[in-house]
N, C-alpha and C positions, 0 to 999 in steps of 0.2 A: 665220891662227889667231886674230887679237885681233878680226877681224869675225864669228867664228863665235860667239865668247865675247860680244859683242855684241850679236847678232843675237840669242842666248838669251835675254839680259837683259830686251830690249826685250820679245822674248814673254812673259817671266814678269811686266812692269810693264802688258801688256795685259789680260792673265791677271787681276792682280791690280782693275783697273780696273773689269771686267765684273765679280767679284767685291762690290767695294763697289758700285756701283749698282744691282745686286738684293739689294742688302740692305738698300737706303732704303727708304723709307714712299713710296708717289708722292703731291706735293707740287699742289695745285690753282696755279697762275699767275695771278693778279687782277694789271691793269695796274695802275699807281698803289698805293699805299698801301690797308690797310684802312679801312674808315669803321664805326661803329656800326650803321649800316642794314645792311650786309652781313654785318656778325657772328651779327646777327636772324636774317638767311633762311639761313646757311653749317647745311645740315640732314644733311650725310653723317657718321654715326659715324665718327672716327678719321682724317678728312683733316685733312693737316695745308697752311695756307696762311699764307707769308711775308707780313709786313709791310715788310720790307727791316732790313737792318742787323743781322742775325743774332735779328731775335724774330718767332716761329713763333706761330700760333695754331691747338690742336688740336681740333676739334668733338668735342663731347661729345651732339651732337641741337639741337633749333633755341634757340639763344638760349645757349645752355650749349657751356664747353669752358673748356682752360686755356692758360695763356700758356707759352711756353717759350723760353729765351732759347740758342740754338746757336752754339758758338766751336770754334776745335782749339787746344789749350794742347802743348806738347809735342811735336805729332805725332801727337795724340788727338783724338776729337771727345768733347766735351762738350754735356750737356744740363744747364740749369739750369731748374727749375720757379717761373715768376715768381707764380701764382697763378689761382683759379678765375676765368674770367668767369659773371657779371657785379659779383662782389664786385669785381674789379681789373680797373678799365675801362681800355677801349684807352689812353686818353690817362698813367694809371699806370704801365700795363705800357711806353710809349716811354719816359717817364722811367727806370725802372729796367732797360731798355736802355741808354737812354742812359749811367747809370752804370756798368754791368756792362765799357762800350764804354770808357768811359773810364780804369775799372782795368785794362784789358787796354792798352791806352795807352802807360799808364805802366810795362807790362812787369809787372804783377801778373797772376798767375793767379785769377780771381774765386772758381771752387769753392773754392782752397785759403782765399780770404778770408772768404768764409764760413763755411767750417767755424773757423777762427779767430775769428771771433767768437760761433759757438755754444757753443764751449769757453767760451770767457771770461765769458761771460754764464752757461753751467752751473758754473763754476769759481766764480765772484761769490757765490751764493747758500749 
């Protein structure tokens, strides 16, 4: 009886698994890190291509797209929008990875920390 009850389980966390993977974006694979030269030629509307360490770079057409920094806080996935390229160049946008990385660290949820300082900054004025 408890392998039936099981056995269920497992099909429903299968179930669930096929579920979230057709609901990604598919993701281009570049070995190594991005570089500025490949940001240049990266010319497909709407792929999205890891840098590694949870920041995503999505094409916006040749030279253009934006940064996006990807975590699960909770049980959730999160997107946070680091900024347009080529105003926030590669080497910006790993810093503020790097940051995003380090409040999650420390056991803070970054979204929530942001929004806490957009309050506060709208509250200030």
């Amino acid at each position: 009886m408890a392998d039936a009850g099981l056995t269920k389980r497992i099909a429903e966390l299968e179930a669930e698994i096929e579920r979230l993977k057709a609901a990604r974006p598919p993701r281009t694979r570049l070995s190594g890190q991005l570089t500025e030269s490949r940001l240049q030629k990266l010319g497909k509307t709407g792929s999205l291509v890891g840098d590694g360490n949870n920041l995503l770079y999505k094409s916006a057409g040749l030279g253009r797209g934006c940064w996006i920094y990807r975590y699960k806080a909770g049980g959730k996935a999160r997107d946070i929008g680091l900024g347009g390229y080529p105003a926030v160049s590669l080497a910006d946008a790993r810093i503020a990875r790097d940051e995003l990385n380090r409040l999650r660290n420390q056991g803070h949820d970054p979204h929530a920390e942001r929004h806490r300082k957009k309050e506060t900054v709208a509250s200030s004025r």
